[in-house]
C-alpha positions as CSV (number, residue, x, y, z in Angstrom):
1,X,0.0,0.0,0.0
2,X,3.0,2.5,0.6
3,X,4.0,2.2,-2.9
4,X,0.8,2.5,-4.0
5,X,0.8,5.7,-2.0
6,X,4.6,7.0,-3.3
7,X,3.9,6.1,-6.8
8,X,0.3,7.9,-7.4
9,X,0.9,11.2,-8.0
10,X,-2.3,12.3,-6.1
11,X,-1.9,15.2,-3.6
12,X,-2.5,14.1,0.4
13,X,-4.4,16.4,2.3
14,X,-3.6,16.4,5.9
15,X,-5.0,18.7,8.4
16,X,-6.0,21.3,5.4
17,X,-2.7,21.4,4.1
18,X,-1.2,19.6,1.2
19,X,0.9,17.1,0.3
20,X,2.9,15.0,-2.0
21,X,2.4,11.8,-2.9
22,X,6.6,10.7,-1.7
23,X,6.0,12.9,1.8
24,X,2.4,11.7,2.7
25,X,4.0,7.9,2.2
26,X,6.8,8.4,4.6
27,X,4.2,10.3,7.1
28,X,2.4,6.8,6.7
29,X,5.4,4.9,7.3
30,X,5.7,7.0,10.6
31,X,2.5,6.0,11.3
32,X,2.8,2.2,10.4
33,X,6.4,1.9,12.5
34,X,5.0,2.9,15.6
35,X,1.8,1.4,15.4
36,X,3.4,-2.0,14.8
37,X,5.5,-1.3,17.8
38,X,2.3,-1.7,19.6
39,X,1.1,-5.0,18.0
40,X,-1.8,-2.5,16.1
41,X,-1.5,-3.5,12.9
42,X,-1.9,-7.4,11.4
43,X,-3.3,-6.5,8.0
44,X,-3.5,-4.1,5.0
45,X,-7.4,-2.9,6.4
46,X,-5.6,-2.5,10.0
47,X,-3.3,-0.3,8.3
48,X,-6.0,1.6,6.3
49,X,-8.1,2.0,9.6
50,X,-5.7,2.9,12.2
51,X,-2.8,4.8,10.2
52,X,-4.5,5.9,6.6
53,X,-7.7,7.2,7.5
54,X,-7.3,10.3,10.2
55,X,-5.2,12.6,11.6
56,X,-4.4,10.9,15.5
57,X,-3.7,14.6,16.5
58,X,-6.9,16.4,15.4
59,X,-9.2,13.7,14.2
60,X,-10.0,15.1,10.7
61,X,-9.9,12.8,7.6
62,X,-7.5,12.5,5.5
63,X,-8.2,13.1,1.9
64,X,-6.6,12.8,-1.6
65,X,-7.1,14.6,-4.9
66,X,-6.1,12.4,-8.2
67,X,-6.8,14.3,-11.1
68,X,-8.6,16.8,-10.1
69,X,-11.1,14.7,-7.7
70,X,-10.8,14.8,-4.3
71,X,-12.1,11.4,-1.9
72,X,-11.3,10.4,1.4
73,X,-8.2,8.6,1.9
74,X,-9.4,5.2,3.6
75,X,-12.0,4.8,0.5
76,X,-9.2,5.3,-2.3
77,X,-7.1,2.6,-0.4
78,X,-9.3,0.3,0.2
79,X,-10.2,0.4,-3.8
80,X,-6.9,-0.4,-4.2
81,X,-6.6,-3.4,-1.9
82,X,-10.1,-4.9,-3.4
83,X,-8.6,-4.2,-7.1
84,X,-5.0,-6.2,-5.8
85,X,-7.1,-8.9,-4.5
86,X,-9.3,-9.4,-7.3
87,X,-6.5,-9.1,-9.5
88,X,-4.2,-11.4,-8.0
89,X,-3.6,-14.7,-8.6
């Protein structure tokens, strides 16, 4: 999902401000590291839920704009992980 993230080109949106695509996936990594530290996060939907979906300081949604349409975060990701499952072998 992190590469997914890098490689999109989408702008994040993160507490009102923006963000590109290679900065909003090493914010996630930040995210990620510590929450596995804790024993948070055992799959790709954990991840989406608990690191991908909200600001932990302010509690607003994340968001991304690709091409000029803007959704939340967690829904774009989680259309990703259904199109690599159903794609997958």
């Amino acid at each position: 999902m992190l590469t997914f993230v890098a490689s999109s080109g989408c702008l994040f949106i993160r507490n009102g401000s923006e963000y590109p695509a290679t900065e909003a996936r090493d914010h996630l990594q930040k995210k990620l590291d510590y929450l596995n530290k804790k024993g948070l996060v055992d799959s790709s939907e954990d991840f989406i839920a608990r690191a991908a979906t909200e600001s932990s300081m302010s509690g607003k949604p994340y968001k991304v704009r690709c091409n000029g349409q803007e959704q939340l975060s967690a829904e774009w990701l989680k259309a990703e992980l259904a199109r690599l499952r159903t794609t997958r072998p």
